[in-house]
C-alpha positions in Angstrom: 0.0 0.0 0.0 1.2 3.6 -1.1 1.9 6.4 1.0 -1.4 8.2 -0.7 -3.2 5.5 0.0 -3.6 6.3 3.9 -5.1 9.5 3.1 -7.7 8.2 1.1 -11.0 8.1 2.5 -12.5 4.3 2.4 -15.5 3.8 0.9 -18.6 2.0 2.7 -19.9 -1.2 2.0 -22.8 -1.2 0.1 -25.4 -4.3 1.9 -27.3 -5.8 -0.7 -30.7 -7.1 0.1 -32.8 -9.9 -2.0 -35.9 -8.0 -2.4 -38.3 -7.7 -5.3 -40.0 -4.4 -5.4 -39.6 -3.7 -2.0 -41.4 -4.6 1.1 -42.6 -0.9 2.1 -44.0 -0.6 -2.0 -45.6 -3.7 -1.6 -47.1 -3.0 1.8 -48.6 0.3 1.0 -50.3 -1.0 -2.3 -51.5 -3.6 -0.5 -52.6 -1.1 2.2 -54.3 0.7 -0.1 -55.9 -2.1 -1.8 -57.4 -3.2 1.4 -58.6 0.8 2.3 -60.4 1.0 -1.3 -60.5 -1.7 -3.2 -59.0 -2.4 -6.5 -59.8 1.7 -8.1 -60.8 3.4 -4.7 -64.0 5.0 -6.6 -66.2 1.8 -6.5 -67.6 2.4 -3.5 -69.2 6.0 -4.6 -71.4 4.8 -7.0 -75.1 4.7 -5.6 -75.3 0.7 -6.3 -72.6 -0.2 -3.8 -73.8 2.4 -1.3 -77.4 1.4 -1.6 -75.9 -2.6 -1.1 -74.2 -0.6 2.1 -77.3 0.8 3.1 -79.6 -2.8 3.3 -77.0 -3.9 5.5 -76.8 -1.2 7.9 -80.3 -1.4 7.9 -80.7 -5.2 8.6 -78.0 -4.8 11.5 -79.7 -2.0 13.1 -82.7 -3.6 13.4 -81.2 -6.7 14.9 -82.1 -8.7 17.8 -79.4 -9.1 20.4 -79.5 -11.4 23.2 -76.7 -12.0 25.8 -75.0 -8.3 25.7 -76.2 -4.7 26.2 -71.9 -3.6 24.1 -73.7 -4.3 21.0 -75.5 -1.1 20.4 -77.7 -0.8 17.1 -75.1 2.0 16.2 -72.3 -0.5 16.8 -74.0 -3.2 14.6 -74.7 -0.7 11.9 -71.1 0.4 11.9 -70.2 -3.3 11.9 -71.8 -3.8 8.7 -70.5 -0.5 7.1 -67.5 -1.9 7.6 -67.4 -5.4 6.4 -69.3 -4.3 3.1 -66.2 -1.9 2.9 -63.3 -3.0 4.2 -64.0 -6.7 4.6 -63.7 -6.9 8.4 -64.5 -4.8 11.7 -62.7 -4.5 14.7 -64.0 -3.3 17.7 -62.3 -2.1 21.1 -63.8 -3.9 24.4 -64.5 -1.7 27.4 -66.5 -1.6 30.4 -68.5 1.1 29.3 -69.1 0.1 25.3 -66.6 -1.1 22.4 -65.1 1.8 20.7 -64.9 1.3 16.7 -60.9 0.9 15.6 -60.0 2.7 12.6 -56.5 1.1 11.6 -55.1 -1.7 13.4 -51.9 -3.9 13.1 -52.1 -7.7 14.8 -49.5 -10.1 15.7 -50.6 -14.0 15.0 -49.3 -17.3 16.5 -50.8 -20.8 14.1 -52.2 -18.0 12.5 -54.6 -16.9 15.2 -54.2 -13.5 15.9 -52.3 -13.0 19.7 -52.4 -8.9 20.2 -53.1 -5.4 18.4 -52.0 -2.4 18.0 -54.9 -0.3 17.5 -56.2 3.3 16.7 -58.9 5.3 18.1 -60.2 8.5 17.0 -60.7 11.1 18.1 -61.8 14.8 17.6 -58.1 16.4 18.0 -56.2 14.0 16.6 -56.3 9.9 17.2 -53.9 7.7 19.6 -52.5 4.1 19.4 -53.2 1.7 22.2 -51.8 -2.1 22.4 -54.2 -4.3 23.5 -54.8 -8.3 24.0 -56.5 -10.4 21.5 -59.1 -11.4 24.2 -59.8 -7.4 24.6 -60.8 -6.7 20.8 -63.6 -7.8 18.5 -62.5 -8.7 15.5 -64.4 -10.2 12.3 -63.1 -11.2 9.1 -64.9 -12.6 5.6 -63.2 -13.7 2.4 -60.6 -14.9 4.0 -58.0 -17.1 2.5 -55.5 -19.9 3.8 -52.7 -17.0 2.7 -53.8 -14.3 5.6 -57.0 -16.4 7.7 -56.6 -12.9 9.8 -57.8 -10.2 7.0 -60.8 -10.1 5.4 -61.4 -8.5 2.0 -64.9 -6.7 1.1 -67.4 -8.2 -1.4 -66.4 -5.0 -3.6 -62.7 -6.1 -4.1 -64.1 -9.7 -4.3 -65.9 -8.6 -7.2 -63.3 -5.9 -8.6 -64.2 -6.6 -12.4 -67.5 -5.8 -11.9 -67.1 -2.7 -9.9 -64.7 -1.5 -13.0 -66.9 -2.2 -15.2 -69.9 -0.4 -13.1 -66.9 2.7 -12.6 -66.3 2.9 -16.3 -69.8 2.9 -17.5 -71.0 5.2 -15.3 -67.8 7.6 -15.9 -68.0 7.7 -19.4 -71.7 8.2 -19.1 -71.1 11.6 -16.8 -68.4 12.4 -19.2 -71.1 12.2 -22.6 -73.4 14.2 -20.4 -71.3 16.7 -19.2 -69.2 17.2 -22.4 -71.0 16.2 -25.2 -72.7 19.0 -27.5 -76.2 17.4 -26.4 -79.3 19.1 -28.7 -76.6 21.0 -30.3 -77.0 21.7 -34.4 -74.9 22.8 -37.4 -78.0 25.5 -38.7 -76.9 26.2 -42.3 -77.5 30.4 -42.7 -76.9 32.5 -45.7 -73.9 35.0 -45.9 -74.5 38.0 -44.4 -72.5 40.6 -43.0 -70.8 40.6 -39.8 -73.1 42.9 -37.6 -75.8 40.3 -38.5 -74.0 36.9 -37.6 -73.0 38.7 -34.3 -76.8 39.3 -33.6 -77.5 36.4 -34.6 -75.5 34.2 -32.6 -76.0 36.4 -29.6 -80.2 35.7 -30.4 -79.0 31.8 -29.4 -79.5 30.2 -26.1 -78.4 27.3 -24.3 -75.5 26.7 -26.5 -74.1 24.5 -25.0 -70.1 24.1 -24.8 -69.5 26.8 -27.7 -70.1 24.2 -30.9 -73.3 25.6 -32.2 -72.0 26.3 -35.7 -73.5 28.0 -39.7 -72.4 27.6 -42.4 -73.0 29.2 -46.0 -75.3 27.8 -48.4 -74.9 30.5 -50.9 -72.8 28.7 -53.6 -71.9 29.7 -57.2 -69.0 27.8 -58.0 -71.3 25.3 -59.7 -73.2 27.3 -61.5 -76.0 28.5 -59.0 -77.0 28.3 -55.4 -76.6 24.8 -53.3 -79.3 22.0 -53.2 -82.3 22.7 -50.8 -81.0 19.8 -48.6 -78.1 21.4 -47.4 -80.9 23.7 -45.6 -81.8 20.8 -43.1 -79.9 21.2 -39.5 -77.5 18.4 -38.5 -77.3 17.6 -35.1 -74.7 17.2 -33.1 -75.9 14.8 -30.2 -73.5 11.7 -30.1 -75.1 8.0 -30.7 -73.9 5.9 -28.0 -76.8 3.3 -28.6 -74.3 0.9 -30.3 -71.9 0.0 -27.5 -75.5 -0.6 -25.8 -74.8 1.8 -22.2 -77.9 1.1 -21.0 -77.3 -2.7 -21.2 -74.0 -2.7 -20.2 -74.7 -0.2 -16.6 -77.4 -2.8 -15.9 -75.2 -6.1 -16.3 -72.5 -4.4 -14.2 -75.3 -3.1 -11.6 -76.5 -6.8 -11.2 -72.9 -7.6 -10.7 -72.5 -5.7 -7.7 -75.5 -5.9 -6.4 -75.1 -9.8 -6.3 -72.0 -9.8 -4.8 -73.3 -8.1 -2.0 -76.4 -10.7 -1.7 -78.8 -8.6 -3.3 -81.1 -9.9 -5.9 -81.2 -7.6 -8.8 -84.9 -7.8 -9.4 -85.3 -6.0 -6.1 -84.5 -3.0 -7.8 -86.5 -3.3 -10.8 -89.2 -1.2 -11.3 -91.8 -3.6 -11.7 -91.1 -5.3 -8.6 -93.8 -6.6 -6.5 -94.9 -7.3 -3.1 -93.7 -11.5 -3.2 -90.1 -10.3 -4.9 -89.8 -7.7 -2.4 -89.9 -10.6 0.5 -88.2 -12.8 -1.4 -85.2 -10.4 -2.0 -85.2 -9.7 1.7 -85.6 -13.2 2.8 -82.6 -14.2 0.4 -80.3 -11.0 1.5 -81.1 -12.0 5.3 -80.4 -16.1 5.5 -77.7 -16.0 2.8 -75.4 -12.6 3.7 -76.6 -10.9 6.6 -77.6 -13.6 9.2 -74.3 -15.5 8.6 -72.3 -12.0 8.8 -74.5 -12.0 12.3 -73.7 -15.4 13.4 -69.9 -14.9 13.3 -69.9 -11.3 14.9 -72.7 -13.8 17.7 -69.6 -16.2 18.1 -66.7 -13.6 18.1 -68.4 -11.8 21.1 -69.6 -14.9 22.9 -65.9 -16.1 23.1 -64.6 -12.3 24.0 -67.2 -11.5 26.2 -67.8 -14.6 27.8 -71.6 -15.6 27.7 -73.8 -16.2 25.2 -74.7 -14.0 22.4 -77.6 -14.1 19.9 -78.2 -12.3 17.0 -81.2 -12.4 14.8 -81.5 -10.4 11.7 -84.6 -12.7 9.9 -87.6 -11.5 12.3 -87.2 -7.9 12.6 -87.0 -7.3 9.0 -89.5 -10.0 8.2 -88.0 -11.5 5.6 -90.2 -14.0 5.4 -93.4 -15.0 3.8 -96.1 -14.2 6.3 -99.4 -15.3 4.7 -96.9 -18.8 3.8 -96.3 -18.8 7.6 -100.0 -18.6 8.8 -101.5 -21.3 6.0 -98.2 -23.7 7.6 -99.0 -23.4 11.4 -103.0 -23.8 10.2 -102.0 -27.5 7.8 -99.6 -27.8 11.2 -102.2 -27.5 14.2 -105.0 -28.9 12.0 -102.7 -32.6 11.3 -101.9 -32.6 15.0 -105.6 -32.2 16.0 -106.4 -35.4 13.9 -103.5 -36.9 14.9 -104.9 -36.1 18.4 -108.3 -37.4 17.3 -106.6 -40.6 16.4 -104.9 -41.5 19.0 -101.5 -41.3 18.1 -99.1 -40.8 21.2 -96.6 -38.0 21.1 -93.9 -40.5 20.2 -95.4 -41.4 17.1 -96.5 -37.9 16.2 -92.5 -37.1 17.0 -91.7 -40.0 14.6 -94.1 -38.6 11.8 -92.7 -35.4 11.5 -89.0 -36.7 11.4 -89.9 -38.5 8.5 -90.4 -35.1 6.6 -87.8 -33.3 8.5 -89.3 -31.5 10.7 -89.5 -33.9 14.0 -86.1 -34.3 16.1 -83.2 -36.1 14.8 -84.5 -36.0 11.2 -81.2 -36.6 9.7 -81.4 -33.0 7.6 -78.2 -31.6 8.4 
């Protein structure tokens, strides 16, 4: 080694790290993902919010048994946030659960262990870290990947809500830009005090494209055919990529990924689709969504909870109900009459799956 060479200033080693894109890149877009879905926008369109809406309903109007922390603000929030984000976690205290806004777990077998949680607040939120056995927390569309996280029907069904997003964009965009009942009004020369007039005499021209043009021609030998009199218009035909077809398909879409029959929203929708709709939206979606927040908070609180979504929003068929308990009391009064003992009358019913032990599960 030279003489120079000890007044040279070394240069650091440069660590090298096996990484992708990046662990913070992939964490916020996957932050991100899970705050909005795939675009973010989805969720503004009046579809997903009305979707948002039923359930907030439904959940407010529950039945709970077992617990006075489950407030009907509580369970609408609940459902707000599972038809958004996918999950909802809630903060246990002795005087009601506080809703979390952003949370970060740590898991053992993939069960989470304890949280680090955020609670708003007017002036600005703070960060508490908490026990697993002190927070409520539910999940849906889960996968074997992350059993801990939950993703919302709307990122479930993220090429629909595009599809719903682009359509209804691009049908703004035609209203609000297009030259909509705009025409090109052919007008004889004149001079230039009398176009001015002229086009101030116009109203509702809309974006500036209301044009004339000349029809007094001689270069072919006289003045220009009367059809070159007739207005053209300059509204845009947009029936051929069929918008109307294509919002609906993408409505239905949505609307089904969130347990909603489509036909609810059709206008000619009667009384019997109506229930149906509810009834399906209620045992299918809601009810289950119910059960699991029931058996989160039974094994965090520790006694039994019940919630029941079905019979205050009646999603059933009531005039089907009363003609079953009449055929029902009427067969067990000839039964009766008969002189079958309760054993057999027990034994009859199993056989169409409605006595105990009938075998239907």
């Amino acid at each position: 080694m030279g003489l120079l060479d000890l007044f040279r200033r070394r240069q650091p080693e440069v660590e090298t790290r096996a990484v992708a894109m990046g662990y913070t890149a992939d964490l916020l877009a996957a932050r991100a993902e899970w705050l909005a879905g795939a675009s973010g926008v989805g969720e503004l369109t009046s579809t997903v919010q009305s979707c948002v809406s039923l359930w907030e309903g439904a959940f407010a109007l529950a039945d709970v048994d077992g617990t006075s922390l489950l407030t009907r603000r509580n369970l609408a929030m609940f459902a707000r946030s599972i038809a958004l984000r996918g999950e909802a976690v809630f903060l246990i205290r002795d005087d009601g659960l506080l809703p979390v806004t952003d949370w970060d777990l740590s898991t053992r077998d993939g069960k989470p262990r304890a949280y680090r949680v955020s609670i708003s607040e007017v002036g600005g939120g703070r960060s508490e870290t908490v026990l697993a056995a002190e927070v409520l927390h539910v999940a849906v569309g889960s996968s074997p990947a992350a059993p801990w996280a939950g993703t919302s029907p709307l990122h479930r069904a993220s090429l629909s809500a595009g599809l719903l997003q682009a359509v209804e964009i691009a049908l703004s965009e035609v209203y609000r830009d297009a030259p909509l009942g705009s025409q090109i009004v052919p007008f004889p020369e004149s001079g230039d005090d009398d176009m001015a007039a002229l086009s101030r005499s116009f109203r509702g021209r809309r974006g500036r494209v209301l044009l004339r043009e000349s029809v007094n021609v001689t270069a072919a030998g006289g003045p220009g055919p009367a059809q070159d009199w007739k207005p053209a218009s300059m509204t845009p035909d947009i029936q051929g990529v069929l918008p109307v077809e294509s919002l609906q398909a993408a409505r239905a879409g949505v609307l089904t990924a969130y347990g909603v029959l489509p036909a609810l929203f059709v206008d000619a929708a009667q009384g019997p689709l109506v229930r149906e709709a509810q009834r399906h939206l209620c045992q299918w979606t809601l009810q289950p969504l119910a059960m699991l927040l029931a058996e989160e908070a039974t094994e965090k609180l520790g006694t039994p909870v019940l919630i029941d979504t079905l019979r205050p929003v009646q999603a059933y068929d009531v005039g089907g109900r009363a003609r079953a308990l009449s055929t029902i009391v009427e067969a067990l009064a000839r039964g009766k009459e008969a002189g079958l003992s309760p054993q057999e009358l027990a034994q009859a019913l199993t056989q169409v799956n409605w006595g105990p032990n009938d075998g239907a599960a």
